[in-house]
Structures are given as structure tokens and as C-alpha cells.
C-alpha positions as a LaTeX table, in Angstrom:
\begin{tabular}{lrrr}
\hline
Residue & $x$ (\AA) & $y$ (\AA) & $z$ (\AA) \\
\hline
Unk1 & 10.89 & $-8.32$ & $-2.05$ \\
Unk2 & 7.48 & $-10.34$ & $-2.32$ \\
Unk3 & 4.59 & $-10.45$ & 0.05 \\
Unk4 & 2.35 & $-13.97$ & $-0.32$ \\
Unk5 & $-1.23$ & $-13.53$ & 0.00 \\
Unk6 & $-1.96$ & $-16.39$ & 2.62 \\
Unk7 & $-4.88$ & $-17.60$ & 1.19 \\
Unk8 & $-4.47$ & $-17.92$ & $-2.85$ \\
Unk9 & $-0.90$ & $-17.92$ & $-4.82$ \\
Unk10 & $-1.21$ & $-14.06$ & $-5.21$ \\
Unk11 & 1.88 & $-12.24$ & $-4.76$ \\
Unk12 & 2.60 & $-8.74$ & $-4.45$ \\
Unk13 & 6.68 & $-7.66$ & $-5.56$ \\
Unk14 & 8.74 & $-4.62$ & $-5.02$ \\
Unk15 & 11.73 & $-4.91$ & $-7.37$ \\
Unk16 & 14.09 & $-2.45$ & $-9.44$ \\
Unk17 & 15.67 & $-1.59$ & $-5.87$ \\
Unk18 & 18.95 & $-0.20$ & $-7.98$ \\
Unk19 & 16.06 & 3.18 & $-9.17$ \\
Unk20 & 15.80 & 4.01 & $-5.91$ \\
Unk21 & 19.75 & 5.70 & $-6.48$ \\
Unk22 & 19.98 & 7.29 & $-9.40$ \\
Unk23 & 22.47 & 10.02 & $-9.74$ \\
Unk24 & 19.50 & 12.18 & $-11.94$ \\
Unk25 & 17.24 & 12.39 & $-8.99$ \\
Unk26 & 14.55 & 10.36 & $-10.69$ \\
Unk27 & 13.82 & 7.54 & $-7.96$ \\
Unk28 & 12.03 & 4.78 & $-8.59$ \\
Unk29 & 10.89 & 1.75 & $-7.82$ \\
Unk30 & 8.54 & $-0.89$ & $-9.87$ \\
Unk31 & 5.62 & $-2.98$ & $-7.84$ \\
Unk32 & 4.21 & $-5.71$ & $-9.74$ \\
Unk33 & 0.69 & $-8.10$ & $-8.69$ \\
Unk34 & 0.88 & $-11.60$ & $-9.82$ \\
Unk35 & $-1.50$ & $-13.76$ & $-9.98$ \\
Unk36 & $-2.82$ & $-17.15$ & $-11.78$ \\
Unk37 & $-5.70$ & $-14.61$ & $-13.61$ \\
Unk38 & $-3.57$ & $-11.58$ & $-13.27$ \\
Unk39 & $-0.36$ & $-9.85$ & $-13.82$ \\
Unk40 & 0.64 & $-6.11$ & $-14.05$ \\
Unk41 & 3.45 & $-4.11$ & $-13.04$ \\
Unk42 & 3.96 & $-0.17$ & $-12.85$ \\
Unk43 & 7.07 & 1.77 & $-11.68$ \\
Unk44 & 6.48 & 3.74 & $-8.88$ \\
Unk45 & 8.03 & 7.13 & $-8.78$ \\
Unk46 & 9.95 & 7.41 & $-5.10$ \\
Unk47 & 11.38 & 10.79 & $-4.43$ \\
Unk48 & 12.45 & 10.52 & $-0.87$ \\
Unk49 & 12.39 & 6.75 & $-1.20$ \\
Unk50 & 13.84 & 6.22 & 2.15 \\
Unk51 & 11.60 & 8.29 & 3.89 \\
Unk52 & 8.54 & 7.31 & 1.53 \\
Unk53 & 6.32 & 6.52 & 4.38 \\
Unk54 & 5.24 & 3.07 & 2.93 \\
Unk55 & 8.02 & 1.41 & 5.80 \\
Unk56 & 5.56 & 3.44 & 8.43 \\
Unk57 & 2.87 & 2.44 & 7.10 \\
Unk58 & 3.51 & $-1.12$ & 7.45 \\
Unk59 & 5.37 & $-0.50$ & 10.97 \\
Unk60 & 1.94 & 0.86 & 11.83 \\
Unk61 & 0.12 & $-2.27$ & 10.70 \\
Unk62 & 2.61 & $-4.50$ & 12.70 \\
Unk63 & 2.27 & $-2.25$ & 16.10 \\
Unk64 & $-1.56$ & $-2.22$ & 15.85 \\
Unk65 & $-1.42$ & $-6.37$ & 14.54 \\
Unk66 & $-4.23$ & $-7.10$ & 17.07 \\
Unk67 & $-6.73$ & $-5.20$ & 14.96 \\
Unk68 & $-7.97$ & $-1.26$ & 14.55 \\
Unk69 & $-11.15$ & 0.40 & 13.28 \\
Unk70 & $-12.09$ & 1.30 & 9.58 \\
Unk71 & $-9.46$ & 1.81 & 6.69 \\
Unk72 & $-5.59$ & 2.61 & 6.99 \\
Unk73 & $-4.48$ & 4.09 & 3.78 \\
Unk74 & $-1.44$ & 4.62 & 1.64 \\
Unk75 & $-0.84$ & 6.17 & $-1.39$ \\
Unk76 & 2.21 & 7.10 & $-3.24$ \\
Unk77 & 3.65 & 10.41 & $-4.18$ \\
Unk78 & 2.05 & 10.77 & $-7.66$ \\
Unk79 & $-0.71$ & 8.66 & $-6.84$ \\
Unk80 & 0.19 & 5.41 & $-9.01$ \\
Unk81 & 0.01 & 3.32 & $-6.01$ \\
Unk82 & $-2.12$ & 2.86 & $-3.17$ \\
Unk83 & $-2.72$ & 0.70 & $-0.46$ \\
Unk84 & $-6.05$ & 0.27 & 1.63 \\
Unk85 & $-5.75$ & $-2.01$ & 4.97 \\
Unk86 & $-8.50$ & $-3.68$ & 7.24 \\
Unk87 & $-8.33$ & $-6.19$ & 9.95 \\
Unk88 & $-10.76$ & $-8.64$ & 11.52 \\
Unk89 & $-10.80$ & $-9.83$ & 15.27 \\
Unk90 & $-8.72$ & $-13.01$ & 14.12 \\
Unk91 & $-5.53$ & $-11.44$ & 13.08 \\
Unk92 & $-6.19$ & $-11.22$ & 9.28 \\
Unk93 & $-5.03$ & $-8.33$ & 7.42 \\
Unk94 & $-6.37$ & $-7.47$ & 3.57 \\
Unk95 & $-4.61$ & $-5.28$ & 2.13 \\
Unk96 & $-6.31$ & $-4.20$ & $-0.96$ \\
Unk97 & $-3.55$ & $-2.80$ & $-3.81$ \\
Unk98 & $-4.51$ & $-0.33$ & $-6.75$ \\
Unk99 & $-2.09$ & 0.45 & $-9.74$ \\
Unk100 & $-2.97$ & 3.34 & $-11.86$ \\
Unk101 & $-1.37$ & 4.79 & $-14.89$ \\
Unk102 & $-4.33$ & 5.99 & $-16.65$ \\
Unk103 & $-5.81$ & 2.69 & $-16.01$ \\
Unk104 & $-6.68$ & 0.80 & $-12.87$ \\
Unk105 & $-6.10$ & $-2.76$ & $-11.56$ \\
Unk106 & $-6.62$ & $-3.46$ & $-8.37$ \\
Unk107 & $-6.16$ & $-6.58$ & $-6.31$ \\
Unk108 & $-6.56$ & $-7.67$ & $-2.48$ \\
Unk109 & $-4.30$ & $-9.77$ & $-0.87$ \\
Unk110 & $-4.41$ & $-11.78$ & 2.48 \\
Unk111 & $-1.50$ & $-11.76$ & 5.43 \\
Unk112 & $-1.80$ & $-12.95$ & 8.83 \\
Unk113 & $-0.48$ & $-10.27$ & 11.89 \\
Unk114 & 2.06 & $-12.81$ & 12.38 \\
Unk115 & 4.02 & $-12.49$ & 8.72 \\
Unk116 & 3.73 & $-8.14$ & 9.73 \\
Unk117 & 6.92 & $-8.03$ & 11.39 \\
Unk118 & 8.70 & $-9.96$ & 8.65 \\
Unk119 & 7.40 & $-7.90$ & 5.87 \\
Unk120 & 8.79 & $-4.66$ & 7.85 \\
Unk121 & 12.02 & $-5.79$ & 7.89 \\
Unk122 & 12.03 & $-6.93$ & 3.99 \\
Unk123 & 10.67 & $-3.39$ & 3.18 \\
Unk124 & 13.45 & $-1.40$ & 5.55 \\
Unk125 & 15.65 & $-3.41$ & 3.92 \\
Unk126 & 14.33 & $-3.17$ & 0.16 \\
Unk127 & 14.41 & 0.91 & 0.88 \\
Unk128 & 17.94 & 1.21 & 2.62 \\
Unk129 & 20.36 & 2.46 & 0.25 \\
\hline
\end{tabular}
């Protein structure tokens, strides 16, 4: 699943869907920025993927699309991904995405409220086994 940044060709991609149910018990899932001056990927280790909290997270975003106050925050079991959201009064969303596996790269990417609902649905469905 991809999410497009609205205002540059910046994509952020959840792929590797077939780690999240492996018979060993190590779950996983790879996220990947792309960008035209950037590109990195890291897998994402997803015990529990189902009930990861990143399809709450952006449920939250969608319910509260009409703005909120500060920083929502995300970050993955082991700490190799993480997600920092703020709004403005027009309906913009940045989402600001960190990869770290003993290095860090970290990107921020646009969406408008309106593509919230949308990217809920691809991540239910990207996590439903």
C-alpha cells in the first residue's frame, strides 16, 4: 500500500504483506520512503501485526480530520519506525516518518483530511490476514 505526499512526488509504501504470517512467529513488515532525492527501506518487526496500533492511529487521524492540538505520535514495537502527526486549520496533515536501524532518515510527507479515510481502509486491509 502507498500513501502520496500531496504536495511533492514523495511516497511512503508498506509492502512484504506475506511477513506479517509467518509460521516462526517472526512478523514483519517492510516500509520504504521514496523520493526524487531519497530512497530507503527498513523491515519493520510486527508482532501482533493486526493489532499493531498503527490502523488506530490513523483511524484517530481520520476521526479528529478537522484538526487537534500539538503532536500525535506512533512508534513501532522495537522502535524502527515512527510516525509524528500535526494539522493546520485547513485540513493539512504532515506526517513526519523516521526509519532507524542504527541510522536515521527521516522524511515528512503531506495528505489532505480528505485522502484519511482512504488510507484507513488500505492499511485495515494491508494488516488483515
Amino acid at each position: 500500500m502507498i500513501i502520496k505526499c500531496t504536495r511533492t512526488y514523495d511516497e511512503l509504501e508498506l509492502s512484504e504483506r506475506e511477513g506479517l504470517h509467518r509460521t516462526d512467529g517472526s512478523e514483519y513488515f517492510r516500509v520504504a520512503i521514496r523520493s526524487p532525492n531519497l530512497s530507503a527501506s527498513l523491515q519493520v518487526y510486527a508482532w501482533n501485526p493486526c493489532g499493531s496500533g498503527l490502523e488506530q492511529f490513523f483511524e484517530d487521524l481520520a476521526a479528529n480530520w478537522k484538526g487537534w492540538n500539538g503532536e500525535k505520535k506512533w512508534t513501532s514495537l522495537e522502535g524502527e519506525l515512527s510516525l509524528v502527526c500535526t494539522t493546520d486549520s485547513v485540513g493539512h496533515i504532515s506526517i513526519e516518518v523516521t526509519l532507524f536501524d542504527g541510522w536515521n532518515v527521516r522524511n515528512v510527507f503531506y495528505v489532505d483530511a480528505g485522502q484519511l479515510d482512504q488510507i484507513v481502509l488500505d492499511i485495515k486491509k494491508f494488516f488483515t490476514i
